[in-house]
C-alpha positions in Angstrom: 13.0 125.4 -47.8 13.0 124.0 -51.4 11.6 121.0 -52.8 15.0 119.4 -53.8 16.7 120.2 -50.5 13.5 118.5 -48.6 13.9 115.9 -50.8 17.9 115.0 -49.8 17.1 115.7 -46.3 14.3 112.8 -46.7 16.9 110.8 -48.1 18.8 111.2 -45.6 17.2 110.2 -43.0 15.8 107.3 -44.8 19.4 106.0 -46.1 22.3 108.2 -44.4 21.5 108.9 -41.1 22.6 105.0 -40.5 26.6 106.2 -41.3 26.7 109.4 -38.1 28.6 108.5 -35.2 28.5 111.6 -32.6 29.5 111.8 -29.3 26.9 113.2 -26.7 28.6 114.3 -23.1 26.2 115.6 -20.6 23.9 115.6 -17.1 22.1 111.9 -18.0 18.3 111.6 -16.1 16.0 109.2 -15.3 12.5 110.7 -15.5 9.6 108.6 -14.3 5.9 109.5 -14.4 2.9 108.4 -12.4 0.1 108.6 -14.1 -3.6 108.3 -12.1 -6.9 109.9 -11.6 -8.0 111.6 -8.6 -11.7 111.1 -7.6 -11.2 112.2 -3.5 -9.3 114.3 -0.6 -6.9 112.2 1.5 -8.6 111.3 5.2 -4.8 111.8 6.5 -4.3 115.4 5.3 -6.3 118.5 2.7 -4.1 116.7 -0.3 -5.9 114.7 -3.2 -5.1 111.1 -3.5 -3.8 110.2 -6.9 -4.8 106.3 -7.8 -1.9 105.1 -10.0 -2.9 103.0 -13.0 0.3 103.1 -14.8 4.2 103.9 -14.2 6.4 105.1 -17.4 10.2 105.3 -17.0 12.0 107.7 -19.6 15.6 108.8 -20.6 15.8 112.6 -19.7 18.5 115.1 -20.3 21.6 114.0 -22.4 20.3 110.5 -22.3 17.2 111.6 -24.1 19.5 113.2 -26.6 21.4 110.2 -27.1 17.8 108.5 -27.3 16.8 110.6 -29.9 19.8 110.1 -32.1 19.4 106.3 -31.7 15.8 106.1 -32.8 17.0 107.9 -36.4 19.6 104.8 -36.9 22.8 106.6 -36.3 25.8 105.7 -33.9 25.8 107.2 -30.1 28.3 107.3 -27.8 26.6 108.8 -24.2 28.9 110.4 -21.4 28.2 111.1 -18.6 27.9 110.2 -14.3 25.3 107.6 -13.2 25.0 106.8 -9.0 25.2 103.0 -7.9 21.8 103.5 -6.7 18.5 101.7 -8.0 17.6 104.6 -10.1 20.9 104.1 -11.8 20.1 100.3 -12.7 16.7 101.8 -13.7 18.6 104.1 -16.0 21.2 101.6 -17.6 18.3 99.5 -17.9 16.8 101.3 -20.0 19.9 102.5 -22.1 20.1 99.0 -23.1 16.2 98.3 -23.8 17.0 101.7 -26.1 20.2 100.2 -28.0 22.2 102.5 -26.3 25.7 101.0 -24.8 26.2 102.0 -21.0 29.4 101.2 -20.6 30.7 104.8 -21.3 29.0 105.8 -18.2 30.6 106.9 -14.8 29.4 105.4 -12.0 29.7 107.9 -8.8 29.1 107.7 -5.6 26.4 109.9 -6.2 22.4 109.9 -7.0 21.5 109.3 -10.4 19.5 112.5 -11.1 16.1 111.5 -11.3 13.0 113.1 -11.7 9.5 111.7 -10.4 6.1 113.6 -11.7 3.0 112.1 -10.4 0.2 113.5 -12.9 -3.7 113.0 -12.2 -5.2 113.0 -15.7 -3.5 115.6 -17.3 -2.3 118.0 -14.6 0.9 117.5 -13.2 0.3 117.5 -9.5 4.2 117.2 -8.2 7.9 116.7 -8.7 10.5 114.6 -6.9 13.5 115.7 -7.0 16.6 113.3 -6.5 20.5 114.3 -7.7 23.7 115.6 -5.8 25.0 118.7 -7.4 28.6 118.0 -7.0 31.2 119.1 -9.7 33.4 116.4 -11.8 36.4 115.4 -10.0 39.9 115.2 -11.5 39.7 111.6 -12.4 36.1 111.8 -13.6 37.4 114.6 -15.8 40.0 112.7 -16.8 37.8 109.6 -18.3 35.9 111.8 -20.1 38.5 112.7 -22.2 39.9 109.2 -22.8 36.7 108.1 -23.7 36.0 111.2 -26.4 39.3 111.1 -27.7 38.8 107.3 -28.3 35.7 107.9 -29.8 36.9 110.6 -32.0 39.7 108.3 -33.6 37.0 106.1 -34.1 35.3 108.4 -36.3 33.1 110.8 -34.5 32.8 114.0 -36.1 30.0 116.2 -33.9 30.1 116.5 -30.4 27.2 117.5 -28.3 27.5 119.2 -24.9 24.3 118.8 -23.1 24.2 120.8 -20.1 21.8 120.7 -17.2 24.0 122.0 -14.7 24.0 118.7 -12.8 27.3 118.6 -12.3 29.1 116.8 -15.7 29.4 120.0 -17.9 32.2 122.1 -15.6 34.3 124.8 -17.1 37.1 123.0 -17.3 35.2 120.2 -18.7 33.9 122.1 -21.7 36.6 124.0 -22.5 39.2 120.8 -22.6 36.2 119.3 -24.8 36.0 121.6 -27.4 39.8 122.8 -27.6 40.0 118.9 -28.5 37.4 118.9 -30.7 38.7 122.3 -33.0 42.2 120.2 -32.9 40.3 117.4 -34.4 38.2 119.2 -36.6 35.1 117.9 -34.9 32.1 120.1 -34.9 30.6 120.7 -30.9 27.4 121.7 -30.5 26.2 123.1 -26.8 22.4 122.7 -25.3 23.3 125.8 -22.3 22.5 126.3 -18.8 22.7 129.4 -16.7 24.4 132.3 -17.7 28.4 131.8 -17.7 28.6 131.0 -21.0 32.3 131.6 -21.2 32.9 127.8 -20.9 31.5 127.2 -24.1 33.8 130.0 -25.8 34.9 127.9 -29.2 31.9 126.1 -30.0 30.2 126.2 -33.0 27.1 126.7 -32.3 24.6 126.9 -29.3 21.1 126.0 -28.9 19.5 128.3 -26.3 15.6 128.9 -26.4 14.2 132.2 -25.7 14.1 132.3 -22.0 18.0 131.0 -22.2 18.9 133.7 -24.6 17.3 136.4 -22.3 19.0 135.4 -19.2 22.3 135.9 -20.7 21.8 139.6 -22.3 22.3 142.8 -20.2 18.7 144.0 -21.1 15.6 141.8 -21.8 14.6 141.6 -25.6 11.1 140.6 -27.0 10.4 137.5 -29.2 11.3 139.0 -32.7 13.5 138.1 -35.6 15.3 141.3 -35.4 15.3 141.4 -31.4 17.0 137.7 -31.5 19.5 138.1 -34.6 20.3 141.6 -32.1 21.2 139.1 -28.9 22.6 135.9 -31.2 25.5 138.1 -32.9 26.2 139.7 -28.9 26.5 136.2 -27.9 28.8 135.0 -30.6 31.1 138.3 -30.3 30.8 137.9 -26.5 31.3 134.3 -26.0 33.2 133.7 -29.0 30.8 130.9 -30.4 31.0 130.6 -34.0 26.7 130.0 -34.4 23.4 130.5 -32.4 20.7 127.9 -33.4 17.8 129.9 -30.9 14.3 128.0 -30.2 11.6 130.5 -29.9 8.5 128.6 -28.9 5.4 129.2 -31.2 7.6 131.3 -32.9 9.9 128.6 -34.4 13.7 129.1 -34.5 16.3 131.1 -35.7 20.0 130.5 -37.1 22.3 132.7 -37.0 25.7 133.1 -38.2 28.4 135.5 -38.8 27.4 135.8 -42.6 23.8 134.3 -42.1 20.3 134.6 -40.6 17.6 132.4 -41.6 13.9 132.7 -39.5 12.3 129.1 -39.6 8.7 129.2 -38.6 6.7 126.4 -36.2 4.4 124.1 -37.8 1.1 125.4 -36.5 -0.1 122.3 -34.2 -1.3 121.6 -30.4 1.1 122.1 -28.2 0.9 119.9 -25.0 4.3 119.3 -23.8 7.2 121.3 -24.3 9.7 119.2 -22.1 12.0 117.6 -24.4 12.0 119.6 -27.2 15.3 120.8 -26.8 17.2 117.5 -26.8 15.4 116.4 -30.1 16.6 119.8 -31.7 19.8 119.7 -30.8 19.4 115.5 -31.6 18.8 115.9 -34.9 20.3 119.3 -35.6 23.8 117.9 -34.9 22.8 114.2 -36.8 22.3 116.0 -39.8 25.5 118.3 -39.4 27.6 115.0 -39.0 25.9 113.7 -42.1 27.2 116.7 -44.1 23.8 118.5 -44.0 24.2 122.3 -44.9 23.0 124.7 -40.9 20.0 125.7 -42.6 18.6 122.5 -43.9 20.3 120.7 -40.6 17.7 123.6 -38.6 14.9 123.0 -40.9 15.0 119.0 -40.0 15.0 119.7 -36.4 11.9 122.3 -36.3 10.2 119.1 -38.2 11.6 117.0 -35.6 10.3 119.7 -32.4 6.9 119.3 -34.1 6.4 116.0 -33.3 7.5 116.0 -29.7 5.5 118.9 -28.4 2.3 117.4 -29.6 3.1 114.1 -27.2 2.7 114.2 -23.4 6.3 113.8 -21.2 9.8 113.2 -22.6 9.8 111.9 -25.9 11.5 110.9 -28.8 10.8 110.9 -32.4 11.4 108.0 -34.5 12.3 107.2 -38.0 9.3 107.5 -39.3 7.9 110.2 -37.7 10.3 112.2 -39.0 10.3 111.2 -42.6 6.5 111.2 -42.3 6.8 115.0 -41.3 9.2 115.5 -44.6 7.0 114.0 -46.8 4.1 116.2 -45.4 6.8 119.3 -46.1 7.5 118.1 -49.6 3.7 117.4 -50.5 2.6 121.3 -49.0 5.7 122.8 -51.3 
């Protein structure tokens, strides 16, 4: 990337980012973590016991992507089903302590998806599971759209779809989403899950990491620029998506358009964490398209932004200042 495009993406960030409004519909999670140590086997059964000594509640899934585009300044609208349970306060809760409005949230009759890890220094030890899987209703479906077609007169102009097949992101769901969207001339961009990607036929682009991309193909590919640009233009000719923006691990990312590919390499770094990475590229990818930021530079901000969050421990978001401390790094290695 050159010096005077790091520069305006800086100045972006810094002075711009402030003016995006973009929409983020999706599967919203609650993750908490238990953190401990574990000096001894339980007396009750051959498990170790894990002394707590502190308890951190997170926005996961869509609600981490909406948390990631509220930390950079700009204007989020987050969609999506919460239960009435006490997760769900947890979850709203936190929204607010965030700056995020909840009011555009669903309340269901089912569990706020939730996610417990209880981690004895730094090994995960287990997961708790807690969601219903259980489609959108007609009438859920049917707020949705009045909320995004609100939000899009009042000036939205990307759309994400952040999918973790919890139950918000249904065929007909996306496909009413982004049929609105290409009427509107509002830009969607779609974080996948599983392999029927036919509900996101239209979109413009689509942010699968390397595992994601292989599950869709009809043979398995390896981890290589011309291997991925190979399975990115059967995807767009297959699923009629206009853009693939693929994560590929240590390998960085790749865009690829019709007329286009561009190979963006990782910042060499630790790696601790890779959970979460996803919603901070798509975060900022589709932040910077809203603020008029050319694919390539919009892809190149984003690897910054994945930099930061791998190195931290659990879901996380990067702030302001990381990120234009990560662009200032770029400009002064140029």
């Amino acid at each position: 990337m050159d010096l005077e495009t790091k520069k305006n993406l800086y100045n972006f960030v810094e002075n711009r980012a402030g003016e995006c409004k973009i929409l983020v519909v999706g599967d919203v999670m609650l993750d908490q973590y238990y953190y401990g140590s574990v000096t001894r086997i339980s007396p009750e059964a051959p498990v170790p016991i894990n002394r707590v000594d502190k308890v951190k509640r997170a926005l996961g899934g869509a609600a981490n992507v909406a948390h990631n585009i509220s930390l950079l300044g700009a204007n989020v609208s987050l969609i999506g089903f919460v239960g009435k349970d006490h997760h769900g306060v947890d979850l709203r809760r936190k929204l607010l302590e965030r700056g995020i409005d909840p009011t555009n949230l669903i309340k269901t009759e089912n569990a706020t998806t939730t996610k417990i890890r209880v981690i004895g220094g730094h090994q995960q030890m287990l997961r708790l599971d807690f969601e219903d899987v259980i489609p959108a209703d007609e009438s859920q479906t049917q707020r949705i759209f009045e909320i995004v077609d609100q939000k899009i007169l009042d000036g939205a102009n990307v759309l994400i779809i952040s999918d973790y097949g919890k139950g918000v992101c249904t065929p007909q769901v996306c496909q009413r989403l982004i049929n609105l969207c290409r009427d509107k001339n509002v830009q969607v961009v779609v974080d996948p899950k599983g392999t029927r990607w036919e509900k996101y036929s239209g979109a413009s682009f689509i942010t699968p990491n390397f595992n994601e991309l292989n599950a869709v193909l009809e043979f398995p590919i390896e981890n290589t620029g011309s291997e991925i640009e190979s399975a990115a233009r059967f995807v767009m000719d297959h699923f009629k998506i206009e853009s693939v923006l693929a994560t590929r691990s240590a390998q960085g990312m790749s865009l690829i358009s019709r007329d286009s590919v561009m190979h963006i390499p990782t910042k060499a770094q630790d790696v601790y964490d890779v959970s979460g990475a996803g919603d901070t590229v798509i975060a900022v990818f589709s932040l910077a398209l809203a603020g008029k930021i050319d694919p390539i530079a919009a892809a190149y901000l984003s690897n910054l932004a994945a930099s930061v969050v791998v190195a931290k421990v659990g879901t996380y978001a990067v702030s302001r200042e990381e990120l234009l401390n990560r662009i200032h790094e770029s400009i002064g290695n140029s």
